[in-house]
N, C-alpha and C positions, 0 to 999 in steps of 0.2 A: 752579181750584175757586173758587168765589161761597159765601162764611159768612157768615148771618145766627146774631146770639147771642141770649141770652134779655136782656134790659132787667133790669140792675139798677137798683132805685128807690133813693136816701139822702132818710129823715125831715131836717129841719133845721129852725131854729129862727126862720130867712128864708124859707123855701119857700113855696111855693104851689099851687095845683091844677091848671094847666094840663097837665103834663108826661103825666099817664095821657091828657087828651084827644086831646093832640098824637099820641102813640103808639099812640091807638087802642085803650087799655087800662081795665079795669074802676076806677072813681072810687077812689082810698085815701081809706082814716080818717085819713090825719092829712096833714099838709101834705110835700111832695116837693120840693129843693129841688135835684136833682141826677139826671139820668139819667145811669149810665154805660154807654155804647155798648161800647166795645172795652176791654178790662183787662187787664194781664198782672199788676196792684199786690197783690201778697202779702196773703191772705186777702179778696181781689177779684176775683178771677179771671171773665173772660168765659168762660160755657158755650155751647155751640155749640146754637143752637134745633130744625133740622130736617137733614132730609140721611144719609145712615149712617155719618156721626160726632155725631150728634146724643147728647148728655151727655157731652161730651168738653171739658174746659177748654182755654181758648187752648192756653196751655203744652206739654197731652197733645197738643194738635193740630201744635204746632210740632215736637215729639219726634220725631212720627211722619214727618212732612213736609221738617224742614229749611231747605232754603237753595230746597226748591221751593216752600215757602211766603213765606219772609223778603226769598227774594234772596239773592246770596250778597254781593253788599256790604252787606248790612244786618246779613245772618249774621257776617260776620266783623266790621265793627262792633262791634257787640252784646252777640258771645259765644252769640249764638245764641238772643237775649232781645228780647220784644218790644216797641218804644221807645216806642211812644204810647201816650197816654190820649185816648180821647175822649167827649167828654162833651153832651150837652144841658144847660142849665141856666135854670129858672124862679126868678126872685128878687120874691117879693111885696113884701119889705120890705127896706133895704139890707143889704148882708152886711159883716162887717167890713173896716177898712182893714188890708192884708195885703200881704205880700211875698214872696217864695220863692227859696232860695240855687241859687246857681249848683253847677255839679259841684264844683269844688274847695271850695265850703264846705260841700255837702252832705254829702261823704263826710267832714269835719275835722269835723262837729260829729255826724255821725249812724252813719258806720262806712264801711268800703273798697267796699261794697256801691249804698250808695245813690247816687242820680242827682239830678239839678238838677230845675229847672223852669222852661223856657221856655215859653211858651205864646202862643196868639192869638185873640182872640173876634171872631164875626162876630152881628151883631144882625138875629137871624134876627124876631121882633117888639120894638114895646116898645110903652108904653100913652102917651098923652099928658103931655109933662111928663117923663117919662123922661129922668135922667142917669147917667153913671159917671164914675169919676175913675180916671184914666190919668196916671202922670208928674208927677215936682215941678215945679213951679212955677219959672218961669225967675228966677233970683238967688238957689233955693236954696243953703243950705247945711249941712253937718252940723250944724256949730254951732247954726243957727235951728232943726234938728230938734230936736237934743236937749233943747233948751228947753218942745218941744210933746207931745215923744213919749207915746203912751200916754191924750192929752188929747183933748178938739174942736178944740182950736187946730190939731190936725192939716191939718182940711180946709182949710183955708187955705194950705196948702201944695200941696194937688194940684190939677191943670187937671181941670177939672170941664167935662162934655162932655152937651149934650143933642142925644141918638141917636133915630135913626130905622132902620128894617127896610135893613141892606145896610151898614151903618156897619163895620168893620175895625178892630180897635187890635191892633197887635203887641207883647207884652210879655217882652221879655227878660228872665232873672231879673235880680233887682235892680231892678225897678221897682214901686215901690210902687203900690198900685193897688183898686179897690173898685166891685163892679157896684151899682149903685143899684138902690130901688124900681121893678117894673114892667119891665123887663128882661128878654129871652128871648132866651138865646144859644146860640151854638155854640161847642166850645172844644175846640182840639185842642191838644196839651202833651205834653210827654218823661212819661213812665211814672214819676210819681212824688205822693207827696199830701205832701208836705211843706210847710206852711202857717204863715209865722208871723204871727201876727195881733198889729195893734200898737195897733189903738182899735177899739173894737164897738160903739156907740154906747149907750152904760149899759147895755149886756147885762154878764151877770154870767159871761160863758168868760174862761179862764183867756188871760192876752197872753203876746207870748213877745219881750219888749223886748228881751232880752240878744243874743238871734239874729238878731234883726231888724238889731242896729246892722251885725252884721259881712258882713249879706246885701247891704243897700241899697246900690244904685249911685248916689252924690251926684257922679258926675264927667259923667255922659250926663245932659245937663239941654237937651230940646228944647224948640220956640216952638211945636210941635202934634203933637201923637201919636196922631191919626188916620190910615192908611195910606189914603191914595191909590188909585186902582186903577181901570181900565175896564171897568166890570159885563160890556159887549159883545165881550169877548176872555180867551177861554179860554185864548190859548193861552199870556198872560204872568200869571208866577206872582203872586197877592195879598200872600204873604209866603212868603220865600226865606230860608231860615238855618238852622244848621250841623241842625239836629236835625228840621227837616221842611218840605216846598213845599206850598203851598196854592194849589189855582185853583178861582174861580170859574164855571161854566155856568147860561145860563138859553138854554134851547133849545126850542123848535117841531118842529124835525124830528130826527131823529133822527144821533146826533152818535156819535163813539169817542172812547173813552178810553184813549189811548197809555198803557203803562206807564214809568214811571218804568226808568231800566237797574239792573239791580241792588237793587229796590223789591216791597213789593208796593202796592196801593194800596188807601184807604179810600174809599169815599162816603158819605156823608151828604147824604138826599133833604129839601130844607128846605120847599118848596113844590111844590104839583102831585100828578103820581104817572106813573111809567112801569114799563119792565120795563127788568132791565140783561143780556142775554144769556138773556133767558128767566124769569126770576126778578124775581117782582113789590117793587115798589117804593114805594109810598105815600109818603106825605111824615110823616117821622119817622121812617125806616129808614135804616140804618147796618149795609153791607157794607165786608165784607173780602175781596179780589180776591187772590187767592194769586199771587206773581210770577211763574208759570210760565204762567198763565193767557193771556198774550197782552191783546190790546188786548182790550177791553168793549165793546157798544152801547149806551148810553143810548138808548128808544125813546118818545118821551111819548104817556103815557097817555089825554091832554084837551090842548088849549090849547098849553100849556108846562109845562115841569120844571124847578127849578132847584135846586143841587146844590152841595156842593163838594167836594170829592177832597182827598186828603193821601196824601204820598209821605214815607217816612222819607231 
């Protein structure tokens, strides 16, 4: 089975207007700084758009389905719970510098329930000038943080990266980090909205220093935390780790999509437009491929399609 959901939008205080055009959706009154594509995050829940489970939340859908939706390694993982968030994200103006705990401190500060947040952004546009900051700065250390925390003297401490359309940063929790002005990302990440934000640049949101210290990873201090990767092969992963694979596709003719063993799989259509097994696909569409489904065709619509897939 092929789920497409209903687009939830998030107002924010960074956002901007791209995210309805991207989607193909009617202009909002106020600025959007977040599309969530696929949710399982309590009081977030992805609804199922068309089909004859159509008003059905993720959840109801997995209840019904199982391990023929999930995979049964993903099910037994899990518990039966769906691991990823995926997300679009427009940032008009930068958003805070922020960090996100790992499982073991997610569940010590927040309860037995909650999960970490790894995550990965692909820079699907950006506008001219366009940077983010990815990773301390090499000769960090806690010490130098704690001197800055909470301040501007922050930015001086992270590698500050000016991106272009296809750019890649893998962010394991514990790396501190911050999408800049003009920025339009893809972001896929463990099933969790856990955010502690440590500078916001004189916005007046609440920070959450105390969390922050016991999150950040000050012992993985790399010389560049750009990922690597050959736009022209699908078939090595962009980013590989404990909580989700990610490949890239830009194709012309028409390509499958293996399933992961024990997975189901996501797409998100970032440029072009094709059909995936029948089911049209525009660019800003975000399927969920049910495990049991077998392999997918990507078929393109014009020109080329390019895509990326995630497997839990």
């Amino acid at each position: 089975m092929i789920y497409r959901f209903k687009t939830i939008l998030k107002p924010t205080v960074w956002g901007g207007n791209r995210l309805t055009e991207f989607k193909h959706m009617p202009a909002a009154s106020e600025p959007m700084g977040e599309s969530w594509e696929i949710s399982a995050v309590e009081g977030m829940e992805s609804v199922v758009a068309d089909g004859p489970e159509a008003g059905l939340t993720l959840p109801q859908i997995i209840e019904r389905h199982g391990t023929a939706l999930l995979g049964d390694r993903v099910a037994a993982t899990y518990g039966g719970k769906f691991p990823l968030l995926i997300k679009f994200i427009d940032a008009r103006s930068d958003l805070s510098v922020q960090v996100h705990p790992d499982d073991e401190a997610a569940r010590r500060l927040h309860g037995p329930e909650a999960m970490g947040k790894t995550e990965m952004w692909y820079v699907v546009d950006a506008a001219p000038g366009a940077t983010l900051r990815a990773g301390l700065t090499e000769g960090s250390t806690r010490q130098a943080y704690l001197e800055v925390e909470g301040t501007a003297g922050l930015e001086n401490m992270l590698s500050l990266y000016n991106v272009k359309p296809g750019d890649v940063f893998f962010l394991p929790a514990g790396r501190v980090h911050s999408i800049g002005a003009g920025c339009f990302i893809a972001e896929i990440q463990q099933t969790s909205d856990i955010t502690y934000r440590i500078y916001d640049f004189g916005r007046p949101r609440q920070l959450h220093i105390a969390e922050a210290r016991e999150a950040i990873d000050f012992d993985t201090i790399l010389p560049d935390y750009r990922t690597a990767y050959d736009p022209a092969d699908p078939s090595t992963p962009i980013v590989e780790c404990p909580y989700f694979t990610t490949r890239h596709i830009h194709t012309s003719e028409p390509t499958v999509i293996a399933p992961a063993e024990g997975s189901f799989t996501v797409v998100m259509v970032l440029e072009g437009s094709a059909t995936i097994d029948g089911v049209d696909a525009p660019a800003g569409t975000t399927l969920l491929i049910s495990a049991d489904h077998g392999p997918a065709t990507v078929t393109p619509a014009g020109p080329a399609v390019r895509l990326l897939t995630a497997n839990a």
